[in-house]
N, CA and C atoms as a LAMMPS dump frame, in Angstrom:
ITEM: TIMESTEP
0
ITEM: NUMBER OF ATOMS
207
ITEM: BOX BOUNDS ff ff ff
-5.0000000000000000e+02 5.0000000000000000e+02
-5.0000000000000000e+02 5.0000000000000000e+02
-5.0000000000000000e+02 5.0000000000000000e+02
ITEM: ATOMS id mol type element x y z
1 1 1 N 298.699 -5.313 345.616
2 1 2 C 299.185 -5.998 344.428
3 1 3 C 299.691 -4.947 343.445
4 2 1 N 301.025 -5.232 343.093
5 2 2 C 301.71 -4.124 342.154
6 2 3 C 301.665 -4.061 340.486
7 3 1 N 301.265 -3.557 339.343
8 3 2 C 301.357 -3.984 337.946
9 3 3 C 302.678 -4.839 337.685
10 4 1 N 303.663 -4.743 338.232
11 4 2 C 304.341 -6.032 337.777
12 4 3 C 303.991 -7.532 338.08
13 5 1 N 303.279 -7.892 338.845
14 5 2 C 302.586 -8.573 339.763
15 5 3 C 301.654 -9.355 338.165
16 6 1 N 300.753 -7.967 338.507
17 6 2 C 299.588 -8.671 337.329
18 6 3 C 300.21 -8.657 335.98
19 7 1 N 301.16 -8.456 335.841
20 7 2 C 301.86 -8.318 334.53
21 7 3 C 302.349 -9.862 334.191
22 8 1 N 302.825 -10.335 335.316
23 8 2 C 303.497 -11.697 335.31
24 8 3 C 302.799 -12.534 334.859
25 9 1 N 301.273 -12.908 335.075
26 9 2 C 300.103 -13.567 335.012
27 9 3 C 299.962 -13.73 333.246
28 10 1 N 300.34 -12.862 332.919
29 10 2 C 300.432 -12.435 331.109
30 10 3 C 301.464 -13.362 330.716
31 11 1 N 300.697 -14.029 329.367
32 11 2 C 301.665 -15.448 328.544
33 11 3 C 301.506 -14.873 327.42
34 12 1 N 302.344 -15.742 326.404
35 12 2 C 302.386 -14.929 325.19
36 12 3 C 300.874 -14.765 324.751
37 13 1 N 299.663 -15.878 324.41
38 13 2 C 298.57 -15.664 323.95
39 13 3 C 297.77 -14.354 324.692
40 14 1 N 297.854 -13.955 325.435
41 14 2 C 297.346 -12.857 326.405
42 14 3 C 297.997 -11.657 325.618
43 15 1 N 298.941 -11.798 325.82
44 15 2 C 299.62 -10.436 324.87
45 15 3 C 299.12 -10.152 323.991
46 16 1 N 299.211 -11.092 322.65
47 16 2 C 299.096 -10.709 321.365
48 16 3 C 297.128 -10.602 321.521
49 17 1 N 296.865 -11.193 322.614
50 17 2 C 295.101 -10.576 322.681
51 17 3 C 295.025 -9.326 323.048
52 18 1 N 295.717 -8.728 323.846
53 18 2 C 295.547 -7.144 323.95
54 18 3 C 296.463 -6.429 322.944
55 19 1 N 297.591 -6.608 322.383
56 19 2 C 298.028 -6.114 320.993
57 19 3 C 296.722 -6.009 320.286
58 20 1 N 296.02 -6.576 319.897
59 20 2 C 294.778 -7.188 318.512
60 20 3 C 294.129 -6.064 319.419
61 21 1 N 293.591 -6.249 320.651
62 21 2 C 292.747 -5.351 320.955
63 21 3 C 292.881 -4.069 320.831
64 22 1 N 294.047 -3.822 321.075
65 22 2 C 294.534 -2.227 321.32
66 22 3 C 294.333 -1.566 319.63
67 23 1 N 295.008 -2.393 318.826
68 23 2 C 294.641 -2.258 317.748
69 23 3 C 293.392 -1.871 317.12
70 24 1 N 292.919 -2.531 317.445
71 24 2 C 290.927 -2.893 316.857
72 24 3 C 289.998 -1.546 317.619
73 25 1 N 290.848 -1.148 319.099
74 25 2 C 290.127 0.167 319.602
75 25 3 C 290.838 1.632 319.259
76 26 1 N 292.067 1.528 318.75
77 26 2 C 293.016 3.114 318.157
78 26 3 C 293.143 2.987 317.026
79 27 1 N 293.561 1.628 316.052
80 27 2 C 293.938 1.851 314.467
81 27 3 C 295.355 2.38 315.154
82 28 1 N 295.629 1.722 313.697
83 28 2 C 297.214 1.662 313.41
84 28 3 C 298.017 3.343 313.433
85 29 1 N 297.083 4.193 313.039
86 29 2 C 297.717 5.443 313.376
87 29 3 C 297.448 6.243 314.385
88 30 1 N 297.198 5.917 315.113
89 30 2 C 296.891 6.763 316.335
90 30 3 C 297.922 5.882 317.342
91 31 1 N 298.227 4.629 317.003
92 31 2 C 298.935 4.445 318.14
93 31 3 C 300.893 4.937 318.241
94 32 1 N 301.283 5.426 317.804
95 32 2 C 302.281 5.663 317.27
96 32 3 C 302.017 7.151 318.045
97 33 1 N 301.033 8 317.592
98 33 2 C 300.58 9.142 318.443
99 33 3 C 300.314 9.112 319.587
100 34 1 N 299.668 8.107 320.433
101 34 2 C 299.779 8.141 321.573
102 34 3 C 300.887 7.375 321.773
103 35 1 N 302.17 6.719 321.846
104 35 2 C 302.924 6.526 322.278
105 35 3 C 303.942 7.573 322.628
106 36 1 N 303.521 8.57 321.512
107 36 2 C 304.595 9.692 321.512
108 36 3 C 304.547 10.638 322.731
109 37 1 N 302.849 11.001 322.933
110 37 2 C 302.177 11.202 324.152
111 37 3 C 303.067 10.915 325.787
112 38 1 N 303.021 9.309 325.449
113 38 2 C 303.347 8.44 326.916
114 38 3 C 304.969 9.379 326.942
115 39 1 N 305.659 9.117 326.265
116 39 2 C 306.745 9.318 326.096
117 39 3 C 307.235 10.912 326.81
118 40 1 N 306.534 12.194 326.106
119 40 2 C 306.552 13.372 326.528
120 40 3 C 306.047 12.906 328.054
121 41 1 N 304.979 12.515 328.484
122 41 2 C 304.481 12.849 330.02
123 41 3 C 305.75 12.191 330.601
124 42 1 N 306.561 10.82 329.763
125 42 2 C 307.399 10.132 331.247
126 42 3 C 308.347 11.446 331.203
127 43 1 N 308.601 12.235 329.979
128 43 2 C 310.452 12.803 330.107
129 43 3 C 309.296 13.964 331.014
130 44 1 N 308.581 14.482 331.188
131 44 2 C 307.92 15.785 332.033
132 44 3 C 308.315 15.125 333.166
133 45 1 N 307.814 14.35 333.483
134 45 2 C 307.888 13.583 334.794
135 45 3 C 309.291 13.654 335.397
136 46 1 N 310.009 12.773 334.463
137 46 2 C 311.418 12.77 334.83
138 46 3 C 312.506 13.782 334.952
139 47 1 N 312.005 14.984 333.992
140 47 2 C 312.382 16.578 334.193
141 47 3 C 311.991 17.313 336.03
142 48 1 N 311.049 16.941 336.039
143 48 2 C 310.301 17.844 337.193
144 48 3 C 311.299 16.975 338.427
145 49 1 N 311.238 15.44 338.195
146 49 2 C 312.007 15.038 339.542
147 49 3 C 313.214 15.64 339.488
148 50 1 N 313.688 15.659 338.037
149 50 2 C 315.564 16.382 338.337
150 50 3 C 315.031 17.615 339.035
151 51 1 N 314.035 18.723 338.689
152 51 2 C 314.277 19.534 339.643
153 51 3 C 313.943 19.731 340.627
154 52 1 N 313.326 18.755 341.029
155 52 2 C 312.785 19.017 342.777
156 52 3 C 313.853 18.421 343.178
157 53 1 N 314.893 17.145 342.888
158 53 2 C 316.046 16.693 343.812
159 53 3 C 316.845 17.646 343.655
160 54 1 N 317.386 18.861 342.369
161 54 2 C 318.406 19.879 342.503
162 54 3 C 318.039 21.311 343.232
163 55 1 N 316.912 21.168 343.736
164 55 2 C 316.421 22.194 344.809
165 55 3 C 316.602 21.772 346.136
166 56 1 N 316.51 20.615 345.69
167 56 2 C 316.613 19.767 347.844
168 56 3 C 318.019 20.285 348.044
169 57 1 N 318.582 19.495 346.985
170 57 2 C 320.107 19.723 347.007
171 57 3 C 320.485 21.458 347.293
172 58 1 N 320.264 21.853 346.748
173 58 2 C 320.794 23.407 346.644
174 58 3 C 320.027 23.648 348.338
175 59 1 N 318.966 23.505 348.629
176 59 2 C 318.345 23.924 349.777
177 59 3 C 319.274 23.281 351.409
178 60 1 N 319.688 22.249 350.313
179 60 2 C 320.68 21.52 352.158
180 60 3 C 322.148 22.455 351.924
181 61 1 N 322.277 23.278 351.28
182 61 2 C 324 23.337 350.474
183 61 3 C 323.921 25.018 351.086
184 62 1 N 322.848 25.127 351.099
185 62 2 C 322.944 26.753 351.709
186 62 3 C 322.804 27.152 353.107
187 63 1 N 323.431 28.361 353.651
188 63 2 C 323.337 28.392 354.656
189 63 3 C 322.781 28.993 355.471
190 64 1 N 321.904 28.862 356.763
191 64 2 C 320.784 28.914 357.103
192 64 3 C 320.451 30.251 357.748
193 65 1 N 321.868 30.939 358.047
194 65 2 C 321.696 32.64 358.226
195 65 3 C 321.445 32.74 357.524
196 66 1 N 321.808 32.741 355.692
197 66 2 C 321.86 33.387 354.98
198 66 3 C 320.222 33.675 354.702
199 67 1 N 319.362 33.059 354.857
200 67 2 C 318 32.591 354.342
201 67 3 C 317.481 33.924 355.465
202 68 1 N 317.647 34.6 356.746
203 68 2 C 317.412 35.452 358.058
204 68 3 C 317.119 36.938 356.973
205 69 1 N 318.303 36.737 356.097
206 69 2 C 318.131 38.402 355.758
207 69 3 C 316.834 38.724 355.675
């Protein structure tokens, strides 16, 4: 079962119960800070994949004597 899955199951009253909650366990200023958080780890994330696909790339693009020296 995938989080979009259990995500679907969620109606508006469900929402605004974990909004209230999320609230009631960080306060209003901390969440703004950890969003900023989420944010840095996705662009890390999404940095590191650009460079592991522009290494694949560069690694199929070269040629395979050359790698012997």
């Amino acid at each position: 079962m995938n989080t979009f899955h259990l995500l679907s199951f969620l109606g508006g009253q469900e929402m605004i119960i974990l909004l209230v909650l999320v609230l009631l366990l960080f306060g209003g200023k901390k969440i703004p800070e950890l969003m900023r958080g989420l944010g840095r780890g996705i662009r890390e994330f999404q940095d590191a994949k650009n460079n592991v696909s522009t290494e694949i790339r560069k690694g199929m693009n070269e040629d395979p004597k050359e790698n012997k020296e």
